[in-house]
mmJSON file of the N, C-alpha and C atoms, coordinates in Angstrom:
{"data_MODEL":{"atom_site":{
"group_PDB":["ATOM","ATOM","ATOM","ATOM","ATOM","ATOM","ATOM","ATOM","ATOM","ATOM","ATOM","ATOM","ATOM","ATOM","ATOM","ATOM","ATOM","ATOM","ATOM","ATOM","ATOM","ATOM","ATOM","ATOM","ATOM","ATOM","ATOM","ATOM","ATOM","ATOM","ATOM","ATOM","ATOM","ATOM","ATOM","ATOM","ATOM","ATOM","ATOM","ATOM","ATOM","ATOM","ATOM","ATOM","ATOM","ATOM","ATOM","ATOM","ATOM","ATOM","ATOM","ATOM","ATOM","ATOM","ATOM","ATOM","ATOM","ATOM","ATOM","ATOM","ATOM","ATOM","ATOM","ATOM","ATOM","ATOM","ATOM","ATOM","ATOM","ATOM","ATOM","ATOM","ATOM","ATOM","ATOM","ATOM","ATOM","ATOM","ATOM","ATOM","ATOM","ATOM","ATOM","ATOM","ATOM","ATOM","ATOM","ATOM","ATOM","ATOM","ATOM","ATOM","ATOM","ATOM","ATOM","ATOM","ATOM","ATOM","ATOM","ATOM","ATOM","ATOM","ATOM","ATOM","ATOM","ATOM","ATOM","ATOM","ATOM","ATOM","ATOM","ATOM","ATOM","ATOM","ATOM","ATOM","ATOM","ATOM","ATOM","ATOM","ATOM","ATOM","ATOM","ATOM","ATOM","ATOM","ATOM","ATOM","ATOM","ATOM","ATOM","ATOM","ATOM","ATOM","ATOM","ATOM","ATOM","ATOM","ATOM","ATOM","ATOM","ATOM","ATOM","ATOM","ATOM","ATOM","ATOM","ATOM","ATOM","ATOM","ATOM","ATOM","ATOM","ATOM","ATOM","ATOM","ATOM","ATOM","ATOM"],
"id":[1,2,3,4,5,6,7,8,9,10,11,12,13,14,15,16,17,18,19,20,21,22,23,24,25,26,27,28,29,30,31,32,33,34,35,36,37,38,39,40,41,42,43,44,45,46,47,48,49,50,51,52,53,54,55,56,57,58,59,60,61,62,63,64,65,66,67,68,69,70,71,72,73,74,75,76,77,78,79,80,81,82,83,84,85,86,87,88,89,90,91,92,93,94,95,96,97,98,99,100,101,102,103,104,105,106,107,108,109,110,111,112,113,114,115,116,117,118,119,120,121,122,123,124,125,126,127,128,129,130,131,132,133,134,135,136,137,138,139,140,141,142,143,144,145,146,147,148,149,150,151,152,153,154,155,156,157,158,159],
"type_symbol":["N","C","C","N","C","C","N","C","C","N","C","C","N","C","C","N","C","C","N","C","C","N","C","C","N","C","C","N","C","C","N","C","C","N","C","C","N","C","C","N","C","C","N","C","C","N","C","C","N","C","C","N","C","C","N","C","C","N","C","C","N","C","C","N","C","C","N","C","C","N","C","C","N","C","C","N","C","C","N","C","C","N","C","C","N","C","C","N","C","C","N","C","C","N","C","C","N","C","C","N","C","C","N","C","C","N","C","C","N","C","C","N","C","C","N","C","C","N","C","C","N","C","C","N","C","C","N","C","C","N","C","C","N","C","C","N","C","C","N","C","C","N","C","C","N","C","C","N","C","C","N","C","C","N","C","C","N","C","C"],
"label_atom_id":["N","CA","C","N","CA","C","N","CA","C","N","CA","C","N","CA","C","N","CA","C","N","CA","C","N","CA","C","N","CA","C","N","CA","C","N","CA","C","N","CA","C","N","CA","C","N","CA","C","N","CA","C","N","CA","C","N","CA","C","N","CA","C","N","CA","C","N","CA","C","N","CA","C","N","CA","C","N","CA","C","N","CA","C","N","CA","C","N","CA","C","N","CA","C","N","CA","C","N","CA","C","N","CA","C","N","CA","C","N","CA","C","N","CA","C","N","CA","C","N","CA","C","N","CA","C","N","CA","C","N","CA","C","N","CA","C","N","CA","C","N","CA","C","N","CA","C","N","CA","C","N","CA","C","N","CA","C","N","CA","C","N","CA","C","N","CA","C","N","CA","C","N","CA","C","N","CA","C","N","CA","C","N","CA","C"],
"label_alt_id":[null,null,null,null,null,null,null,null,null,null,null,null,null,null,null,null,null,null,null,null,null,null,null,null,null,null,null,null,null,null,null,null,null,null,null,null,null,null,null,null,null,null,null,null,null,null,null,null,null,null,null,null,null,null,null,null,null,null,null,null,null,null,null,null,null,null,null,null,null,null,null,null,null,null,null,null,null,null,null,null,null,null,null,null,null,null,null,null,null,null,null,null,null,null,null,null,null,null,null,null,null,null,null,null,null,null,null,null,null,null,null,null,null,null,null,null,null,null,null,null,null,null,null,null,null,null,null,null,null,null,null,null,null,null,null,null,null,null,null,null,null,null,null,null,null,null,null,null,null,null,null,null,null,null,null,null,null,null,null],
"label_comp_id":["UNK","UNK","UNK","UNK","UNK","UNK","UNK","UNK","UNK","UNK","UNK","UNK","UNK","UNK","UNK","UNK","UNK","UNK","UNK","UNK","UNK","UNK","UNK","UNK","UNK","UNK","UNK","UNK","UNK","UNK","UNK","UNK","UNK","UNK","UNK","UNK","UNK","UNK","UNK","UNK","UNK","UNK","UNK","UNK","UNK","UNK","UNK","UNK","UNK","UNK","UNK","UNK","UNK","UNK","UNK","UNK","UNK","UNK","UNK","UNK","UNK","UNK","UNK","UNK","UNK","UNK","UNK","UNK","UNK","UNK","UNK","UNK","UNK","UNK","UNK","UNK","UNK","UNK","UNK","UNK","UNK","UNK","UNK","UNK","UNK","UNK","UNK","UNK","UNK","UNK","UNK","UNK","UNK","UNK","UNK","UNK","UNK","UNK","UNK","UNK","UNK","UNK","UNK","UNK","UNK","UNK","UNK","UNK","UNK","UNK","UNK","UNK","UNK","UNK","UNK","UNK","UNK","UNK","UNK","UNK","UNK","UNK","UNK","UNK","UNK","UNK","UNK","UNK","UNK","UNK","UNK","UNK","UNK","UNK","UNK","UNK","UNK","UNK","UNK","UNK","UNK","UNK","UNK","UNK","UNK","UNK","UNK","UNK","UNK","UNK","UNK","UNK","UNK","UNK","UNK","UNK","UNK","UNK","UNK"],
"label_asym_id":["A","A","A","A","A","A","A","A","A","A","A","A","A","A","A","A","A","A","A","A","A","A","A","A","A","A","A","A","A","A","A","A","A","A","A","A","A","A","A","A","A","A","A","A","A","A","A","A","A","A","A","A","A","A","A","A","A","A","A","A","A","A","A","A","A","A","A","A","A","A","A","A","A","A","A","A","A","A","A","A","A","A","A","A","A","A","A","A","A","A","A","A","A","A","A","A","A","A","A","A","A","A","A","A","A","A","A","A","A","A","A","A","A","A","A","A","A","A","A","A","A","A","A","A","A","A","A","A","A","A","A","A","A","A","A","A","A","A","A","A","A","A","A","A","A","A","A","A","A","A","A","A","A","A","A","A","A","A","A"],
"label_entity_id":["1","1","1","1","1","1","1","1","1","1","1","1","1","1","1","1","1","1","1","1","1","1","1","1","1","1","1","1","1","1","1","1","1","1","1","1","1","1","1","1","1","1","1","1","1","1","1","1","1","1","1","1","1","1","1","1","1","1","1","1","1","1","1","1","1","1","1","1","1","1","1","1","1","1","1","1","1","1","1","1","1","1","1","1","1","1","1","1","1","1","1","1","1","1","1","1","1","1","1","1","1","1","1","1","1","1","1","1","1","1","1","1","1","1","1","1","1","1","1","1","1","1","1","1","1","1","1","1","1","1","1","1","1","1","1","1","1","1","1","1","1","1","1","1","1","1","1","1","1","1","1","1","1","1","1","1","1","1","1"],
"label_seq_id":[1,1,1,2,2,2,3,3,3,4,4,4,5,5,5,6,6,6,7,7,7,8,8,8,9,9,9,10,10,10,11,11,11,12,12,12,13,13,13,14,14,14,15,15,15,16,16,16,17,17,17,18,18,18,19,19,19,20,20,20,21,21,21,22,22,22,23,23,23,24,24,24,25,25,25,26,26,26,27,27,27,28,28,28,29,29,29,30,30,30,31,31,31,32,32,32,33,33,33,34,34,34,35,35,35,36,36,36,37,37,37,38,38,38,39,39,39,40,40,40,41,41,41,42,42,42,43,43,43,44,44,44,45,45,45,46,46,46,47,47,47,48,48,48,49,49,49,50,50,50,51,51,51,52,52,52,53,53,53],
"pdbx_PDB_ins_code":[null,null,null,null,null,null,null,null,null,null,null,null,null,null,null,null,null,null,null,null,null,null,null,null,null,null,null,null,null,null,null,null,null,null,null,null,null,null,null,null,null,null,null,null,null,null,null,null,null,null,null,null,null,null,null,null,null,null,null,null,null,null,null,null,null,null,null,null,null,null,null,null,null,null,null,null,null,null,null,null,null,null,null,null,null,null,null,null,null,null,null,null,null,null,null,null,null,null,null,null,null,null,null,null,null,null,null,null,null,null,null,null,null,null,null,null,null,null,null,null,null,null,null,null,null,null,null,null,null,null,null,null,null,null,null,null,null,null,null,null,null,null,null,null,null,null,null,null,null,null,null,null,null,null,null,null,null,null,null],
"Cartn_x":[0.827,0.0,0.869,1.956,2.525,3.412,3.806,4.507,3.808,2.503,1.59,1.269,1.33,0.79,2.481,3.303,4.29,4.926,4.186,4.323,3.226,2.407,1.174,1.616,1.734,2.445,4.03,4.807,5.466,5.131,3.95,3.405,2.324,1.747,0.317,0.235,1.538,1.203,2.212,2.664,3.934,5.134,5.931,7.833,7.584,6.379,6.005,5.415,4.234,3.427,4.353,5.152,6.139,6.842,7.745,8.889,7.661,6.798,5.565,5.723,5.289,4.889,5.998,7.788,8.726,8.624,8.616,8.984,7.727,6.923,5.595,6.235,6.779,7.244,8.655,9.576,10.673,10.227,9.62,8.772,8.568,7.694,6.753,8.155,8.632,10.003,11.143,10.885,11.946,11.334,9.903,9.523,8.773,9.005,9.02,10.522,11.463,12.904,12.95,12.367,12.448,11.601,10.563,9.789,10.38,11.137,11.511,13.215,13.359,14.827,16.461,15.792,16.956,17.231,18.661,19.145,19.152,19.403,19.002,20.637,21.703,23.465,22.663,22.05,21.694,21.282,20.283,19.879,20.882,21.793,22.289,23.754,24.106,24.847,24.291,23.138,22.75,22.272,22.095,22.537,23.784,24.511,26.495,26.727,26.654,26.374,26.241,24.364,23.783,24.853,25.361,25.835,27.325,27.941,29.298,29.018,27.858,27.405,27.376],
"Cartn_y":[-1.196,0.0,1.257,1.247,2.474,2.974,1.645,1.62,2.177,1.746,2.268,4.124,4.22,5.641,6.689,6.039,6.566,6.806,5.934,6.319,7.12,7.153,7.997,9.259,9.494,11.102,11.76,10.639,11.373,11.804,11.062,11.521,13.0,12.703,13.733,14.795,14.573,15.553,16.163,17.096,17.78,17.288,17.879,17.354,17.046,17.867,18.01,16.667,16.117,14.829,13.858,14.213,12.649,12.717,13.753,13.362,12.688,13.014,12.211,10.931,10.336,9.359,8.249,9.066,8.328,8.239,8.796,8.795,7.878,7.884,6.347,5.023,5.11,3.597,3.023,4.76,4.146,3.929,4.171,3.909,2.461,1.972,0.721,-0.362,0.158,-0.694,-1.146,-0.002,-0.565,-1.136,-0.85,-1.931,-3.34,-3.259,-5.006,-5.511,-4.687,-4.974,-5.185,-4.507,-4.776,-6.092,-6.103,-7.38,-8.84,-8.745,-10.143,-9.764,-9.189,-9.722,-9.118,-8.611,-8.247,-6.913,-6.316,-5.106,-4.363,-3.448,-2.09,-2.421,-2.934,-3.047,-4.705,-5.447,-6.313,-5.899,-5.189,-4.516,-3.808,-2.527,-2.263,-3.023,-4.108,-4.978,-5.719,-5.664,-6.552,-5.052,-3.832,-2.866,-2.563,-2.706,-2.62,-3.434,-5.049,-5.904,-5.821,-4.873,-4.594,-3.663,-2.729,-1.944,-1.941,-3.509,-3.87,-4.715,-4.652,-5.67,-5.206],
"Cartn_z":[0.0,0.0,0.0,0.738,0.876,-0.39,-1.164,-2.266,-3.56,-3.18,-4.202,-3.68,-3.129,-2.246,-2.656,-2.772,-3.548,-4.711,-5.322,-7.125,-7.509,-6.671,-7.252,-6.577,-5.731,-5.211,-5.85,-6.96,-7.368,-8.94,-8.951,-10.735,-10.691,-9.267,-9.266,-7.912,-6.791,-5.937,-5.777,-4.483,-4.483,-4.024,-4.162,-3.089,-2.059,-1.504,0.483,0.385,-0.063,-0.206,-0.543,-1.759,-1.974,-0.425,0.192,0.728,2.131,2.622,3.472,3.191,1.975,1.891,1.341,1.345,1.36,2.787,3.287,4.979,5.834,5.366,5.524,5.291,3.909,3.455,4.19,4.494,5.17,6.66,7.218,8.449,8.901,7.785,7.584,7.216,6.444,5.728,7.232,7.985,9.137,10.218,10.373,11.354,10.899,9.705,8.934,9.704,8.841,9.913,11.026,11.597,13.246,13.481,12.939,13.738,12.47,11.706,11.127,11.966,12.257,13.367,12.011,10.998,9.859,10.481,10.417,10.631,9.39,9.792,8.242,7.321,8.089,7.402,7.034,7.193,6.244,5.054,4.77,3.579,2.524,3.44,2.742,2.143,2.497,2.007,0.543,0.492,-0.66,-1.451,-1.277,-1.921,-2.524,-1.522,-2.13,-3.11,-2.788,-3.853,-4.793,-5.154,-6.302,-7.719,-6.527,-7.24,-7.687,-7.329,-7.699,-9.403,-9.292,-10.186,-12.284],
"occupancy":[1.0,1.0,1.0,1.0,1.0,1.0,1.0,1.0,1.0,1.0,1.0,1.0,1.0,1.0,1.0,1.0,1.0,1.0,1.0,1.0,1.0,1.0,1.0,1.0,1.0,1.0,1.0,1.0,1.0,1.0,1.0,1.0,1.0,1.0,1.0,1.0,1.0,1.0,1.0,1.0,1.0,1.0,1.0,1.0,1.0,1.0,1.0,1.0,1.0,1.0,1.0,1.0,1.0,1.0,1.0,1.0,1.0,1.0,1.0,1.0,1.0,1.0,1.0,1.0,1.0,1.0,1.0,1.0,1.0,1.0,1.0,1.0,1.0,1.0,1.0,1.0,1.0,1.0,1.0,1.0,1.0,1.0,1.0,1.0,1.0,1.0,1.0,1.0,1.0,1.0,1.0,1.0,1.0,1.0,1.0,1.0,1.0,1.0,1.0,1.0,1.0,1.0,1.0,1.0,1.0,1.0,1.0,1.0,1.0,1.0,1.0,1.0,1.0,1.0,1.0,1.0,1.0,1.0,1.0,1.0,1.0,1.0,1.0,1.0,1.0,1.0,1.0,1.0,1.0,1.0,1.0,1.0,1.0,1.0,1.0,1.0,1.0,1.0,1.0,1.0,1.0,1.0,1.0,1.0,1.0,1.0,1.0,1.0,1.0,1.0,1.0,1.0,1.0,1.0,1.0,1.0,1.0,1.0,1.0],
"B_iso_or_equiv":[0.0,0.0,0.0,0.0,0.0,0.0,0.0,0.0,0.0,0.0,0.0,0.0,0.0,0.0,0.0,0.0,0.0,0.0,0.0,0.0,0.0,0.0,0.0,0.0,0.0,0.0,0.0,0.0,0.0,0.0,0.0,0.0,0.0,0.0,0.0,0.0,0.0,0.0,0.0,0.0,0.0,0.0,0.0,0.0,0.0,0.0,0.0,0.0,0.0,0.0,0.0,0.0,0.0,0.0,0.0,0.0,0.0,0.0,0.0,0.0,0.0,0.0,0.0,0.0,0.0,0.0,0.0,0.0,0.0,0.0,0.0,0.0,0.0,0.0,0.0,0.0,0.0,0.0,0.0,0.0,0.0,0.0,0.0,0.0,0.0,0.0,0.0,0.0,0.0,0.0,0.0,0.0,0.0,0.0,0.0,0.0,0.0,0.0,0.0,0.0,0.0,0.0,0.0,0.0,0.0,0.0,0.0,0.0,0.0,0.0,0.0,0.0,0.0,0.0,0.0,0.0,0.0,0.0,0.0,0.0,0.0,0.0,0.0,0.0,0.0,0.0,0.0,0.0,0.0,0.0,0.0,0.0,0.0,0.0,0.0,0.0,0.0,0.0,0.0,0.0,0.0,0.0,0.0,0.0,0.0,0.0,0.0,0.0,0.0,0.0,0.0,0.0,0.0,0.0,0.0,0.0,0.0,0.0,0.0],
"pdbx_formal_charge":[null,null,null,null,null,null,null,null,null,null,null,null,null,null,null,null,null,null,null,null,null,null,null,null,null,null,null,null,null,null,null,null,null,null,null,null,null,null,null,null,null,null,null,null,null,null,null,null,null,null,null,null,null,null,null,null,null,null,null,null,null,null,null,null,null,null,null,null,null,null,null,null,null,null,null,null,null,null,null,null,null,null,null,null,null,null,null,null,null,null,null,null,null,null,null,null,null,null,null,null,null,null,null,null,null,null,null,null,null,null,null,null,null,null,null,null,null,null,null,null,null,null,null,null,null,null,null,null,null,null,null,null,null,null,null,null,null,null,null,null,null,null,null,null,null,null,null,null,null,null,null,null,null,null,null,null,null,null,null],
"auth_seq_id":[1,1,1,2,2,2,3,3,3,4,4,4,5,5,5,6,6,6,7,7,7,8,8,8,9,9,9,10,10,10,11,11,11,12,12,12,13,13,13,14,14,14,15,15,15,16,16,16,17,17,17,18,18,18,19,19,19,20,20,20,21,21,21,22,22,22,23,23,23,24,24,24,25,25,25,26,26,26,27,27,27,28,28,28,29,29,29,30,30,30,31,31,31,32,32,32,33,33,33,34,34,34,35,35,35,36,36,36,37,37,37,38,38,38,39,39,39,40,40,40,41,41,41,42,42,42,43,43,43,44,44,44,45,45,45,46,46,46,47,47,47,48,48,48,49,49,49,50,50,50,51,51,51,52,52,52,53,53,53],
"auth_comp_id":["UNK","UNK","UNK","UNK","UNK","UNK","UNK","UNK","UNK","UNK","UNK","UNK","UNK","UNK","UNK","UNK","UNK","UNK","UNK","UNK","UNK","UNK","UNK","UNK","UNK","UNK","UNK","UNK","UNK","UNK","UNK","UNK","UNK","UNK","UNK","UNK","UNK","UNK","UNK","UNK","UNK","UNK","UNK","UNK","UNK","UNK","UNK","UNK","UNK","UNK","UNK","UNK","UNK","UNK","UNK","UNK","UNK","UNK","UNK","UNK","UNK","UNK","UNK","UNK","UNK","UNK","UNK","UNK","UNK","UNK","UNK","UNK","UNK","UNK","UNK","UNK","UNK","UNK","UNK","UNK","UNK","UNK","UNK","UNK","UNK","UNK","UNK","UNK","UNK","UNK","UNK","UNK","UNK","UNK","UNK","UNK","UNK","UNK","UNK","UNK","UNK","UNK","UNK","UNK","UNK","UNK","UNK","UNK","UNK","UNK","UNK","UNK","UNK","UNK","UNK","UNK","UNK","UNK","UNK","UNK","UNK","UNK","UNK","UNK","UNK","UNK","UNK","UNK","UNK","UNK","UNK","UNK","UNK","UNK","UNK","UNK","UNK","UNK","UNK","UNK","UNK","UNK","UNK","UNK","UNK","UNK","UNK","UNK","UNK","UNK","UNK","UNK","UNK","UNK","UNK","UNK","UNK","UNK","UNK"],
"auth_asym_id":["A","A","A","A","A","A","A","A","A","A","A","A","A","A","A","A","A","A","A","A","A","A","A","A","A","A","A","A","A","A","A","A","A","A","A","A","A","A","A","A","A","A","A","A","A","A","A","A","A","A","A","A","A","A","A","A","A","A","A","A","A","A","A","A","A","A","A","A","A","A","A","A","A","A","A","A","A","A","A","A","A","A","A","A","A","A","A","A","A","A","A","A","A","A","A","A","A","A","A","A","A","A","A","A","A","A","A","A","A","A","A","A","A","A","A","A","A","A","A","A","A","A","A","A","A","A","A","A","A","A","A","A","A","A","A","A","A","A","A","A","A","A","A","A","A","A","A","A","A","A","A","A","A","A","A","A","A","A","A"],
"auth_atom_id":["N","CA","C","N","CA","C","N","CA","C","N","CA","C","N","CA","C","N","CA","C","N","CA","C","N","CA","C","N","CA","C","N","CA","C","N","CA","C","N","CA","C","N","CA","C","N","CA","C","N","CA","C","N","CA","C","N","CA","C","N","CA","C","N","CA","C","N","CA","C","N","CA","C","N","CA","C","N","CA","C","N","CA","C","N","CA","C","N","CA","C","N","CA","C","N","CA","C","N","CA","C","N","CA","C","N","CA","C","N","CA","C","N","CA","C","N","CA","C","N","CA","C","N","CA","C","N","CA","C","N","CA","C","N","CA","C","N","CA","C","N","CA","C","N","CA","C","N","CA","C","N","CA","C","N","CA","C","N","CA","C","N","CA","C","N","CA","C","N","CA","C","N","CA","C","N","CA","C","N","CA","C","N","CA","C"],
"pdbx_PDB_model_num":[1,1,1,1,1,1,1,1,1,1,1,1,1,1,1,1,1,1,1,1,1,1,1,1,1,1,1,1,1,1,1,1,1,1,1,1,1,1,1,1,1,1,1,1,1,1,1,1,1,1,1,1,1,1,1,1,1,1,1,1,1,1,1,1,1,1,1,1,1,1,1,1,1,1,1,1,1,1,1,1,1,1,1,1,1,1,1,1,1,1,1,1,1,1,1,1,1,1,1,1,1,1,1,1,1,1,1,1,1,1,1,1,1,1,1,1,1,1,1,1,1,1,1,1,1,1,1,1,1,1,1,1,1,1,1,1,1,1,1,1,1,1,1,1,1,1,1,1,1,1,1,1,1,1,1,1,1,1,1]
}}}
C-alpha cells in the first residue's frame, strides 16, 4: 500500500506529499525490519552488492 501511495504522489502531488509518503514507506520498511529480526546493514549490504554488479 505504501509503495503504491508513492508512485502515485510522485506523478500527481507535491515534493512536500512525496517526501511524506517516502517517509511512511521508510517507516513501515523498518519496522518489517524490526519485527523479522533483519538489521538495516543487512539490507544495505545486498545494496552494495547490487551496485558492484
Amino acid at each position: 500500500e505504501e509503495g503504491v501511495e508513492v508512485a502515485l504522489a510522485a506523478v500527481a502531488e507535491t515534493k512536500e506529499d512525496l517526501l511524506g509518503e517516502c517517509a511512511d514507506l521508510f517507516y513501515h520498511t523498518l519496522v518489517l525490519l524490526a519485527d523479522q529480526k533483519i538489521e538495516l546493514s543487512e539490507v544495505m549490504t545486498v545494496l552494495q552488492a547490487r551496485h558492484k554488479k
